[in-house]
C-alpha angles and dihedrals in degrees: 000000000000116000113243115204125237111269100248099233130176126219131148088252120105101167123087117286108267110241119279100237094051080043091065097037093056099052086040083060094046104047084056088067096051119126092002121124120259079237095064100054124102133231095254093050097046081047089049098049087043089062089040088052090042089070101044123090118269131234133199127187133153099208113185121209125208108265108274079357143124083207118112103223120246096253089059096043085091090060091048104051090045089051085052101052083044090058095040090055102058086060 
């Protein structure tokens, strides 16, 4: 048996790889609350998606709009453009 070495990847992610089977759980959990109203959801569930948000990464951007406007403004363009290469990257 030859050794293979590890596929360099890149993500935004720098802790340990959370384990495949929670993984799956988790997606499977989340894809049953697709297209349902915030109203609808129980208190278990909205428990359960607050500890499922506690371990992802956080983001924080002030993103200004053009007044009355879809526009981003010239000054958070910057942020923009940096959100977009991270997310690019974990692809």
């Amino acid at each position: 048996m030859r050794w293979q070495p590890k596929p360099l990847t890149r993500g935004l992610s720098a802790g340990p790889q959370a384990d495949p089977g929670v993984k799956a759980k988790e997606i499977s959990f989340l894809q049953t609350l697709r297209n349902r109203k915030t109203r609808s959801l129980s208190l278990g569930e909205r428990e359960e998606i607050a500890e499922i948000a506690s371990t992802k990464p956080k983001i924080d951007l002030d993103i200004q709009f053009d007044y009355n406007s879809d526009r981003i403004t010239a000054t958070s363009m910057p942020s923009v453009q940096a959100l977009g290469k991270g997310s690019r990257m974990q692809h």
